[in-house]
C-alpha positions as a printed NumPy array, in Angstrom:
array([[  0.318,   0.826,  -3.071],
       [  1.279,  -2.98 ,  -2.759],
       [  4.63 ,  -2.653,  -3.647],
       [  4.789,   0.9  ,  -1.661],
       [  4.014,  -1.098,   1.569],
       [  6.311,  -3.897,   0.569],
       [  9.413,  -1.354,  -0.026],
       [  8.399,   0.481,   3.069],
       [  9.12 ,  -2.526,   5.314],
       [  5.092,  -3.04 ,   6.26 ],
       [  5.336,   0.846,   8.145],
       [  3.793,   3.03 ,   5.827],
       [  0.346,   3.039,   4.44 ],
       [ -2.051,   5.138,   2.405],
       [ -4.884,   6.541,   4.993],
       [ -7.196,   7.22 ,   1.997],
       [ -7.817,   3.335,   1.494],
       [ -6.455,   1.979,   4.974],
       [ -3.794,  -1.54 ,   5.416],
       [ -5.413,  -4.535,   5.805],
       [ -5.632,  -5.45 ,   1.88 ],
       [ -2.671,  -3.618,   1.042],
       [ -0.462,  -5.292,   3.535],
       [ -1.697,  -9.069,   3.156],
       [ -1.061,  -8.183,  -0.513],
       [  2.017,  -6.976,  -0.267],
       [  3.043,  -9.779,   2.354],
       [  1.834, -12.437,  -0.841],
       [  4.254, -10.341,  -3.043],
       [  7.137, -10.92 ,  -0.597],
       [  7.075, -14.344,  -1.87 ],
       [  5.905, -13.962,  -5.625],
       [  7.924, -10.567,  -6.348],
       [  4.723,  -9.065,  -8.502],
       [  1.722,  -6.933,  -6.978],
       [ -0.184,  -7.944,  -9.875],
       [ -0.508, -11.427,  -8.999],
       [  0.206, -10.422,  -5.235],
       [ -3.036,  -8.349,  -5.441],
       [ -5.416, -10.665,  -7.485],
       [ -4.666, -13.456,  -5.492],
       [ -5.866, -11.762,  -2.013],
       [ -9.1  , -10.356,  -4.261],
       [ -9.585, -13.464,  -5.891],
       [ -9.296, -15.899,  -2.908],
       [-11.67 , -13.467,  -0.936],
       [-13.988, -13.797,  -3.087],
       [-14.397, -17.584,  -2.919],
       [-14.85 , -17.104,   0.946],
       [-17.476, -14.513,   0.224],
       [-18.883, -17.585,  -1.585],
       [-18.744, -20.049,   0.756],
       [-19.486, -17.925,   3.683],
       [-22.849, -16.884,   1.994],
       [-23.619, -20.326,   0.911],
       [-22.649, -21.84 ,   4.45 ],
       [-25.116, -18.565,   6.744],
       [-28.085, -19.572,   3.903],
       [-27.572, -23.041,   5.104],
       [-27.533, -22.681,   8.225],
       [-30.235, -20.094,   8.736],
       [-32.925, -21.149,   5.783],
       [-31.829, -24.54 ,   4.892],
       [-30.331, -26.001,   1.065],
       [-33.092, -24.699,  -1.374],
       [-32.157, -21.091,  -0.376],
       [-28.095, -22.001,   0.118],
       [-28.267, -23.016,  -3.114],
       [-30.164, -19.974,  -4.632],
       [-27.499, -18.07 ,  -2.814],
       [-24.582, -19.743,  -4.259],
       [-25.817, -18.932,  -8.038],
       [-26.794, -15.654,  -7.043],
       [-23.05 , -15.147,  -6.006],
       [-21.297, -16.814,  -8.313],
       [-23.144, -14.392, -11.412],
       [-23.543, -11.045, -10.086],
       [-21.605,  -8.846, -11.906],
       [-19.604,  -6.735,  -9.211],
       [-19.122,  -9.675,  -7.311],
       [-17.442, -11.899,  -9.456],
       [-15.489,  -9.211, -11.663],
       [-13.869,  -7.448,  -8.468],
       [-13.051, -11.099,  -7.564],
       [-10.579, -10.826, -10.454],
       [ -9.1  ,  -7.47 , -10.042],
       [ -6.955,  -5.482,  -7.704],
       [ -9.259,  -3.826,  -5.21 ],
       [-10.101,  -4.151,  -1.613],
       [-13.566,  -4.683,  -1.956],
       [-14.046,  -8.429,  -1.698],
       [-11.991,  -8.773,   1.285],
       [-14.077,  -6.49 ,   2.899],
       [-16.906,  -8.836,   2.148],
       [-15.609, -11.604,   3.123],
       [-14.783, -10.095,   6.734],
       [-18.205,  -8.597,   7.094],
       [-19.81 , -12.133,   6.518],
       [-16.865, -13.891,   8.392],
       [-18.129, -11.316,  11.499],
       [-21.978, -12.157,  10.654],
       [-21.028, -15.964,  10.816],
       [-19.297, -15.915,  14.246],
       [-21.896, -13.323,  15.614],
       [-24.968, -15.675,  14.546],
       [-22.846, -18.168,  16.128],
       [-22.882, -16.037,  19.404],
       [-18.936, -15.402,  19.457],
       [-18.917, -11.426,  19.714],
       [-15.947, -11.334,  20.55 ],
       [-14.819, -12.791,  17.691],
       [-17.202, -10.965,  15.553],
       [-15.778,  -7.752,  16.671],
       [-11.809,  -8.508,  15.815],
       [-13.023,  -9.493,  12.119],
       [-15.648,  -6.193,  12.295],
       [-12.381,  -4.65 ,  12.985],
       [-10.804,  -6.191,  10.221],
       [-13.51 ,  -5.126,   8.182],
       [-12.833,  -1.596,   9.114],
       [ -9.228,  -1.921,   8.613],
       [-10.016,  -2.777,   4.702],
       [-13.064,  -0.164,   4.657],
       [-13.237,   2.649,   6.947],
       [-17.312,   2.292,   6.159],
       [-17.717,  -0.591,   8.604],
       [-17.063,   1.496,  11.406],
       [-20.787,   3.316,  10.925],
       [-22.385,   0.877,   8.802],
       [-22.028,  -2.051,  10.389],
       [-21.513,  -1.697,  14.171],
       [-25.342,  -1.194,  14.513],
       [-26.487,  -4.779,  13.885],
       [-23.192,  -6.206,  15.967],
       [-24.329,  -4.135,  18.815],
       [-28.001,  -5.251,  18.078],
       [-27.06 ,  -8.711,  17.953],
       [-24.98 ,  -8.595,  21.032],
       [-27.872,  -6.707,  23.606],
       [-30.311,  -9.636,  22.336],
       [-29.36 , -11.97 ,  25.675],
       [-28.135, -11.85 ,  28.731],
       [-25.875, -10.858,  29.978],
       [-25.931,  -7.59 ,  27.994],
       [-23.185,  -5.781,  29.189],
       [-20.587,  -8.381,  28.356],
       [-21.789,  -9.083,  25.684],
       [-21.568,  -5.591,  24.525],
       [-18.379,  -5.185,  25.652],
       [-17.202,  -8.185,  23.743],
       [-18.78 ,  -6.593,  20.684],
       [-17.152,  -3.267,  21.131],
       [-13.759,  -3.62 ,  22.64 ],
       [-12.001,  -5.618,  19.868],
       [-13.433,  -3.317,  16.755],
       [-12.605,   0.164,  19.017],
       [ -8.928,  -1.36 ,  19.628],
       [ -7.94 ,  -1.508,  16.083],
       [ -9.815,   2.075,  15.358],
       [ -7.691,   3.607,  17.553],
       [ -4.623,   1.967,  16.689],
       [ -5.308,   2.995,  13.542],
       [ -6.017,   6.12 ,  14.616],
       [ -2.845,   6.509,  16.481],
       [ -1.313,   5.355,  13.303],
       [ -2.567,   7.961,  11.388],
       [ -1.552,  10.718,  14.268],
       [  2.034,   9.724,  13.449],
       [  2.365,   9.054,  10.344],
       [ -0.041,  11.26 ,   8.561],
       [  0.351,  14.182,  11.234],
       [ -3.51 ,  13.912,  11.902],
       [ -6.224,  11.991,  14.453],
       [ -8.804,  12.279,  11.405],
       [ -8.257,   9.214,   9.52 ],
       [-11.501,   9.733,   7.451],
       [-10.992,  13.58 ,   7.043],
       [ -9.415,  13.367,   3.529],
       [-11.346,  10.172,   1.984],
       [-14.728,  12.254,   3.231],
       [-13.909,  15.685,   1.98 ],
       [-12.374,  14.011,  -1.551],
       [-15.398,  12.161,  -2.422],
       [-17.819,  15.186,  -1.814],
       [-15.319,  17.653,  -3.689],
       [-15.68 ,  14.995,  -6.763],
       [-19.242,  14.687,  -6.615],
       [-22.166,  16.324,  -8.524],
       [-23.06 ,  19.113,  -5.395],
       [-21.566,  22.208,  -4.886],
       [-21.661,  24.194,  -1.462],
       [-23.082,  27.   ,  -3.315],
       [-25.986,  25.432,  -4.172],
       [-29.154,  26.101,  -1.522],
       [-30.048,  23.344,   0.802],
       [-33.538,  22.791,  -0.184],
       [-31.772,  21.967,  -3.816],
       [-29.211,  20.265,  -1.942],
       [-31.599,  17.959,  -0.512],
       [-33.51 ,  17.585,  -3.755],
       [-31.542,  16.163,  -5.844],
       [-29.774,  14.187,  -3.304],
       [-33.251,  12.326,  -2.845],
       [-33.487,  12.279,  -6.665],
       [-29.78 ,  10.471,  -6.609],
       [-30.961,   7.625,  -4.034],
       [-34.47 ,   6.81 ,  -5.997],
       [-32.104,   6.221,  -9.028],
       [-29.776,   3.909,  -7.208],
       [-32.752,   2.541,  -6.139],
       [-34.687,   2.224,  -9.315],
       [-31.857,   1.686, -11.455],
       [-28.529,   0.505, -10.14 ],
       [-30.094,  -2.412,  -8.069],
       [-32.418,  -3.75 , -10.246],
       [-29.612,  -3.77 , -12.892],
       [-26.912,  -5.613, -10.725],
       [-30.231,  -8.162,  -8.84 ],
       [-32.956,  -8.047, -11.413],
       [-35.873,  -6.735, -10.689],
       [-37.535,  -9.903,  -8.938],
       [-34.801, -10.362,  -6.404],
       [-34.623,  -6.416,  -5.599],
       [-37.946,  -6.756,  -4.562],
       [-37.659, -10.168,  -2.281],
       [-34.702,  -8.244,  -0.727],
       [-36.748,  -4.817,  -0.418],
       [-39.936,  -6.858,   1.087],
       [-37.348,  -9.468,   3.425],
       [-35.947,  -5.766,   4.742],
       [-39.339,  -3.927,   5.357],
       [-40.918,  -7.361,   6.861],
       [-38.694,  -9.073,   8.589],
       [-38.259, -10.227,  11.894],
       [-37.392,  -7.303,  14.114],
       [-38.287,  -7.618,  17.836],
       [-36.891, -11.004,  19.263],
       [-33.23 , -11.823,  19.049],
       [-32.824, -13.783,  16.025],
       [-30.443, -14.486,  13.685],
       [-32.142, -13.715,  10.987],
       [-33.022, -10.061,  12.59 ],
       [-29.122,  -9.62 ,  12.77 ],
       [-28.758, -10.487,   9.116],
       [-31.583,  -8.038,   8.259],
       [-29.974,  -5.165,  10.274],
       [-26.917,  -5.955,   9.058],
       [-28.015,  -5.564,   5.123],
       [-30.317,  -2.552,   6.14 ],
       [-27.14 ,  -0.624,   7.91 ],
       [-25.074,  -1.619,   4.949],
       [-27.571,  -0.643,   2.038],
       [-28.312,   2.826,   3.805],
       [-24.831,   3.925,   4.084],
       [-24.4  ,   3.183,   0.256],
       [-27.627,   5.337,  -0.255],
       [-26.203,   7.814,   2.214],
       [-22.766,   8.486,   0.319],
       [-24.88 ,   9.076,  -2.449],
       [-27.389,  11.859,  -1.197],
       [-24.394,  13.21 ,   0.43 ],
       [-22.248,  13.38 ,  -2.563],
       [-24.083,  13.17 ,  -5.671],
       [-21.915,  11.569,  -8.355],
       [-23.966,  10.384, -11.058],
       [-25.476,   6.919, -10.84 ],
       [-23.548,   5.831, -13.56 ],
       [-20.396,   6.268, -11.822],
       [-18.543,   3.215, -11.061],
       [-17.628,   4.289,  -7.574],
       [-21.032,   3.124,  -6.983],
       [-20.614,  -0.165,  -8.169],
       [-17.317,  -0.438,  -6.563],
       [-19.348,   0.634,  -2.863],
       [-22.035,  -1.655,  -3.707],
       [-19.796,  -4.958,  -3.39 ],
       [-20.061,  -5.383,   0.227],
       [-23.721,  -4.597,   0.302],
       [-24.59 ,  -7.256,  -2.302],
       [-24.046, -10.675,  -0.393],
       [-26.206,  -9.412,   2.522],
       [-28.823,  -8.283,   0.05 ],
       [-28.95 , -11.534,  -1.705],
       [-28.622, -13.415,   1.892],
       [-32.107, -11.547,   2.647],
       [-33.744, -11.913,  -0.887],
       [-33.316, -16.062,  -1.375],
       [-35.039, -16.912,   1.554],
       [-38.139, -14.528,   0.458],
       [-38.382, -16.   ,  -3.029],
       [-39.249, -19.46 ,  -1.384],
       [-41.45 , -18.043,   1.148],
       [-43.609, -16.785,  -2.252],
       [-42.981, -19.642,  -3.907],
       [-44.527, -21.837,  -0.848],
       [-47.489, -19.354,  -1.064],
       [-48.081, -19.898,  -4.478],
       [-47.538, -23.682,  -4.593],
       [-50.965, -23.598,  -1.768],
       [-52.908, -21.588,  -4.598],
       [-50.99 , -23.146,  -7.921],
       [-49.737, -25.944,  -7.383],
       [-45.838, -27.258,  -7.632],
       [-45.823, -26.205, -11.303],
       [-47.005, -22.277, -10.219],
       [-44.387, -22.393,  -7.915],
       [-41.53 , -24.024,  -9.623],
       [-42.909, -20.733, -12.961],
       [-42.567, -18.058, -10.427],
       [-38.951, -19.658,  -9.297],
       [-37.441, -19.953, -12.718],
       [-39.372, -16.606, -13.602],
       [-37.326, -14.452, -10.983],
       [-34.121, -16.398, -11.276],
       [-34.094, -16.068, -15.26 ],
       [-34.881, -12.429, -14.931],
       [-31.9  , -11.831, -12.821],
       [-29.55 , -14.322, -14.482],
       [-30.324, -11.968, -17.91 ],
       [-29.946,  -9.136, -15.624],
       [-26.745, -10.179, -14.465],
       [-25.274, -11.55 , -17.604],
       [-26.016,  -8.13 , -19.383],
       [-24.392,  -5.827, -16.962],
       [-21.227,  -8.357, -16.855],
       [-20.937,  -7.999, -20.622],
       [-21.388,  -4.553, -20.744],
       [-18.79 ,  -3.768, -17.832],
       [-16.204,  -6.257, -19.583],
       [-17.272,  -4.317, -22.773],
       [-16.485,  -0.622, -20.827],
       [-13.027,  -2.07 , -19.272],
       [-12.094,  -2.988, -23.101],
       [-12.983,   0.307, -24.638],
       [-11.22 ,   2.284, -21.583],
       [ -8.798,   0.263, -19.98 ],
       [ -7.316,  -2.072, -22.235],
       [ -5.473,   0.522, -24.549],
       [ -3.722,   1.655, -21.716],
       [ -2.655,  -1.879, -20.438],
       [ -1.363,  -2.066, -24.599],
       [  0.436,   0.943, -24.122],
       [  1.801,   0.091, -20.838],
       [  3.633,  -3.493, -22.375],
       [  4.949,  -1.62 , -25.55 ],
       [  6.678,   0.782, -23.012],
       [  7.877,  -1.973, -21.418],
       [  8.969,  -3.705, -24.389],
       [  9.715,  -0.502, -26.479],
       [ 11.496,   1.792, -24.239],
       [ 14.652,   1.313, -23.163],
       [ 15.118,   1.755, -19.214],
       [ 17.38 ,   4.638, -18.859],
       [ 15.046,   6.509, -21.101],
       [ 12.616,   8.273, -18.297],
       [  8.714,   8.745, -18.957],
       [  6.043,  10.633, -17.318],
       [  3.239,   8.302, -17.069],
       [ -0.213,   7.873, -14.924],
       [ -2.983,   5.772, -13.707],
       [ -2.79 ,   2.591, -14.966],
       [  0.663,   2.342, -17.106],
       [  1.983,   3.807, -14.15 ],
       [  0.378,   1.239, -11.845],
       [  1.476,  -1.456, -14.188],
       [  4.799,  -0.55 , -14.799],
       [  5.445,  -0.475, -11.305],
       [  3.996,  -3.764, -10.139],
       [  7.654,  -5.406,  -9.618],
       [ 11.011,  -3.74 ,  -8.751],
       [ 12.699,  -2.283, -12.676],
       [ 15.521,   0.59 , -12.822],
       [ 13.129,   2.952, -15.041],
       [ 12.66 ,   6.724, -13.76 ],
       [  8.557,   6.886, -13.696],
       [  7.582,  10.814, -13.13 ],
       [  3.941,  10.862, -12.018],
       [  1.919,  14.441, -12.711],
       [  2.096,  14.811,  -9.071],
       [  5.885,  14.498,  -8.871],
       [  6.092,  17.261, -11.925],
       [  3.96 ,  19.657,  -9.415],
       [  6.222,  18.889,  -6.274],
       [  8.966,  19.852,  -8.765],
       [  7.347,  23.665,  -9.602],
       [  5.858,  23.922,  -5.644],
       [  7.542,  26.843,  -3.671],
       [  9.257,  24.659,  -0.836],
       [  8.87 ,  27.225,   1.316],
       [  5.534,  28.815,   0.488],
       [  3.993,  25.454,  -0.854],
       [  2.633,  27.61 ,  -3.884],
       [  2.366,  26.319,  -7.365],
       [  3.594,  28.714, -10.255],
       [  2.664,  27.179, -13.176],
       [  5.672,  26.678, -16.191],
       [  5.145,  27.909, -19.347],
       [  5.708,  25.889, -22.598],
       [  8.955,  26.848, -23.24 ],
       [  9.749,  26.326, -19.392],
       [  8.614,  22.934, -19.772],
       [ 10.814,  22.473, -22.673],
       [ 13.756,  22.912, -20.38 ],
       [ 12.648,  20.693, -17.498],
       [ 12.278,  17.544, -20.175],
       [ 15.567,  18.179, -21.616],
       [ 17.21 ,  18.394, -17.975],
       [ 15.37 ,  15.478, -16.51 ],
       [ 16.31 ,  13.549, -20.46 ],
       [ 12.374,  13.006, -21.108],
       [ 11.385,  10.595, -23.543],
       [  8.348,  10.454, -23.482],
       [  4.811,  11.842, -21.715],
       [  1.668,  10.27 , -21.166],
       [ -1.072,  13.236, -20.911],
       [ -4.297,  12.232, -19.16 ],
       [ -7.44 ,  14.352, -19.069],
       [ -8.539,  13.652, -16.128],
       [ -7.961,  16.749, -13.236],
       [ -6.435,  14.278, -10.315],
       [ -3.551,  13.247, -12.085],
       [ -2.51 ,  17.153, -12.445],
       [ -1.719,  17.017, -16.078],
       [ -4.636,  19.152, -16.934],
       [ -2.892,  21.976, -14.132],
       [  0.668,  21.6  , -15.576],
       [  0.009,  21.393, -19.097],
       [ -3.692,  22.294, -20.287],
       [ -2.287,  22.912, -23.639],
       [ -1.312,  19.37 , -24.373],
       [ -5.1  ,  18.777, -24.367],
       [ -4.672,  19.501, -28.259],
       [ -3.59 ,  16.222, -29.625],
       [ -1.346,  17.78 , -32.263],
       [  3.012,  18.329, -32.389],
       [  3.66 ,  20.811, -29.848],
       [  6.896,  23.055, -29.86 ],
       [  8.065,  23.794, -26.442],
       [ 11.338,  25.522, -26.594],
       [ 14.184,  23.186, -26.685],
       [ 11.818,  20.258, -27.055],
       [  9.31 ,  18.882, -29.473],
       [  6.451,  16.633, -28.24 ],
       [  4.789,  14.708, -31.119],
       [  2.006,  12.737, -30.552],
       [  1.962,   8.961, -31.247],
       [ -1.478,   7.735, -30.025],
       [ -4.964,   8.549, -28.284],
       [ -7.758,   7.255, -26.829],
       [-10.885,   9.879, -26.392],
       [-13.297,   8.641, -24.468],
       [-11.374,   8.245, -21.329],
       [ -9.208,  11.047, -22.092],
       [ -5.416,  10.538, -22.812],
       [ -3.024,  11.204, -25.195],
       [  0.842,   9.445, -25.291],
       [  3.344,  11.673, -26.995],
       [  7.305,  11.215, -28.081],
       [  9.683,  13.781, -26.601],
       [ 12.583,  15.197, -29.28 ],
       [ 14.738,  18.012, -29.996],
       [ 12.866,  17.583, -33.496],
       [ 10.451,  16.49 , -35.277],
       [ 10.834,  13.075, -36.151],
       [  8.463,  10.202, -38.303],
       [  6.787,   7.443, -36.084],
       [  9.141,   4.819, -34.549],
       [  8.694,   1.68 , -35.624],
       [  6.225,  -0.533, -33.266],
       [  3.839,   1.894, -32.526],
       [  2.531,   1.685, -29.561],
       [ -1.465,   1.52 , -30.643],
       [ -0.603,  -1.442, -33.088],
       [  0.762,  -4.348, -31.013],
       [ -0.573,  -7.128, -29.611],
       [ -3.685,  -7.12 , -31.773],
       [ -4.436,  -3.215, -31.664],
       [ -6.64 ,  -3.238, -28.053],
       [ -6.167,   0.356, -28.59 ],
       [ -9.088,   0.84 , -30.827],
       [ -9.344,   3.683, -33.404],
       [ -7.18 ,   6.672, -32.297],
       [ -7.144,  10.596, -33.725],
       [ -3.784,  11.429, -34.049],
       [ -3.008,  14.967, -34.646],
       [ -6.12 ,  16.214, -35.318],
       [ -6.134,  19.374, -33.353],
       [ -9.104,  18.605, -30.917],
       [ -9.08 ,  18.502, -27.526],
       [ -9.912,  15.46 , -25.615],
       [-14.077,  14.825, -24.633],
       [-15.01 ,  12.549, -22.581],
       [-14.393,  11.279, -19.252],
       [-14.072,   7.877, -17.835],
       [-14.967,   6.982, -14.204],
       [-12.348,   6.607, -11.785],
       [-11.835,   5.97 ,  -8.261],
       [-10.303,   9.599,  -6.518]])
């Protein structure tokens, strides 16, 4: 999508995930010429303001004992610091949301609406989650109506040029219609299912998130400072420290709504993906209650008490926090990296005339700078059997496919399991890992990973032994143990963002 806006002269954008990210990435890659880099720097540079933005409010608002609780709190939580380092929109959205709680405890609304704005322009979500504590915060003085107006103005200019955006380029006012309706279609509820069950398990989705996602990404000490600084906070005069409360309150129930709404497992990453702008408000509430205990305790316990019941919490979530990180490095090895190793050896392997379908991210890698290869996505093969004039799919058969590789000079084909990229609709039967004979063409396949649910296969008129430098076997084998031609189809799923 970096490179997509870069090619497209800044004038088109995906409406799914919205510009802001996209184009200050792509405006990085003008001068570096790769959306890798393009895109991690933007992530990663956010993230240090989501730092120092949180350390600099705790300052501010609750003095250096809790700034500096916030800044290790930060600096270790898993989500935070690992989408720091990767190519998603996430922790720029942060770092606007606590740019906009900085100027707004600093009494510039106006200001705090443009970067609101900017925080919907990263994440359509700010636009209901967040415009509740700006509005708060701005009818605590006089004069009210300005004030609001300076809150609201700003923020509703860029929705509806965005909007308007949308209206011409996407042929529709509903910018959130498709991101809305995609994430409930890919979640665990069906329509069919009654509303009292509905309801049910959505409630049985949010004590989960509750009970288990938090505590796993805070610990369970800090959960509960940022669950009691929530529930007893300051609520009726206009104070900072109400705003900040508000703010993490609006934030934290929209993440619980999208989840009673559409029930993907808690183990899904979208979750943790959703979570990242809800953390740093979170922790912003929880430091300042730790001390406020600890205080209470030194009056009964002394310093030592209070300094046990410090270290106690903090250690509790530093294990916390160090656990998840390794096991979420230890996931992205198992399902990512082979397809990162089989993304280089096509780049090193294949020649460039010699087209590929590929997906996901081989597809996203190869294409992170400008190259002469001819990249067929799933989705392209579907536009290729779609009725132009009725817009219906009629599926090929094998020996139709045959053809289609040998006229478009196929090489090779990267089959994913996974139902968005469409490989599952145009060929189900490549889910069996074994050589498949499809008229004029043979597909062989070379290797396989099963638990996230691919399969890379050779294209020939024959049947041919392995090419040397196999693509599972290079660059120390991140591909782990692979199943080649055994005849199964692929199990397992891995989480992915629709």
């Amino acid at each position: 999508m970096v490179r997509g806006v870069l090619d497209g002269g800044f004038l088109h954008y995906d409406m799914n995930h919205l510009p802001l990210y996209y184009g200050l990435s792509a405006a990085v890659m003008a001068v570096v010429g790769d959306a890798v880099i393009a895109a991690h720097t933007v992530a990663f540079v956010s993230g240090l303001v989501t730092v120092g933005l949180g350390v600099a409010l705790a300052d501010r608002l609750f003095g250096r004992r809790v700034a500096w609780t916030v800044a290790v709190l930060l600096i270790l939580q898993p989500e935070l610091a690992l989408y720091s380092a990767s190519s998603l929109r996430e922790p720029l959205y942060a770092a606007l949301l606590l740019g906009s709680l900085t100027l707004a405890t600093r009494e510039r609304i106006g200001g705090a609406s443009w970067l609101a704005g900017a925080a919907f322009l990263t994440r359509m979500d700010a636009l209901v989650a967040w415009t509740p504590a700006l509005a708060l915060h701005a009818l605590g003085r006089r004069p009210r109506l300005r004030r609001l107006a300076l809150a609201a103005l700003p923020m509703a200019a860029l929705v509806l040029v965005w909007a308007a955006y949308c209206r011409i380029d996407h042929g529709t006012w509903a910018f959130w219609g498709h991101s809305v309706s995609v994430n409930l279609e890919t979640g665990g509820v069906q329509e069919t299912v009654p509303l009292p069950t509905r309801v049910a398990g959505g409630l049985v989705i949010c004590l989960r998130l509750v009970g288990e996602v938090l505590p796993s990404r805070l610990g369970w000490g800090i959960w509960a400072c940022a669950l009691g600084g929530l529930l007893f906070g300051p609520v009726r005069r206009h104070d900072p420290r109400r705003t900040l409360r508000v703010a993490a309150a609006g934030l934290l129930a929209f993440w619980l709504g999208v989840g009673f709404l559409a029930q993907h497992d808690p183990g899904h990453n979208l979750y943790w993906k959703w979570l990242h702008g809800v953390l740093p408000f979170l922790i912003l509430v929880a430091a300042p209650v730790l001390w406020q205990a600890a205080d209470r305790v030194r009056r009964v316990l002394g310093s030592v008490g209070a300094g046990a019941l410090v270290l106690i919490v903090l250690g509790q979530a530093g294990h916390a926090m160090v656990v998840e990180t390794l096991r979420q490095l230890e996931v992205s090895q198992e399902l990512y990296a082979p397809q990162l190793a089989l993304a280089k050896w096509i780049e090193e392997q294949v020649p460039e005339d010699h087209p590929v379908i590929v997906d996901n991210i081989p597809g996203c890698w190869l294409d992170r700078r400008e190259h002469d290869r001819t990249l067929w996505s799933w989705m392209d093969v579907v536009e290729e059997i779609r009725n132009p004039e009725t817009g219906e799919v009629t599926l090929w058969s094998q020996a139709e496919f045959g053809d289609w590789l040998a006229r478009e000079e196929i090489h090779y084909v990267l089959w994913f399991q996974e139902d968005w990229t469409q490989a599952p609709v145009v060929a189900p039967w490549l889910a069996q890992e074994q050589v498949h004979e499809l008229g004029v063409r043979t597909v062989r396949p070379l290797r396989s990973e099963w638990r996230y649910g691919w399969v890379f296969y050779e294209v020939t008129d024959t049947v041919v032994d392995p090419p040397a430098g196999d693509p599972g076997r290079v660059d120390g084998d991140l591909s782990g143990p692979g199943r080649e031609g055994s005849g199964h189809p692929i199990g397992g799923r891995g989480p992915a963002d629709p």
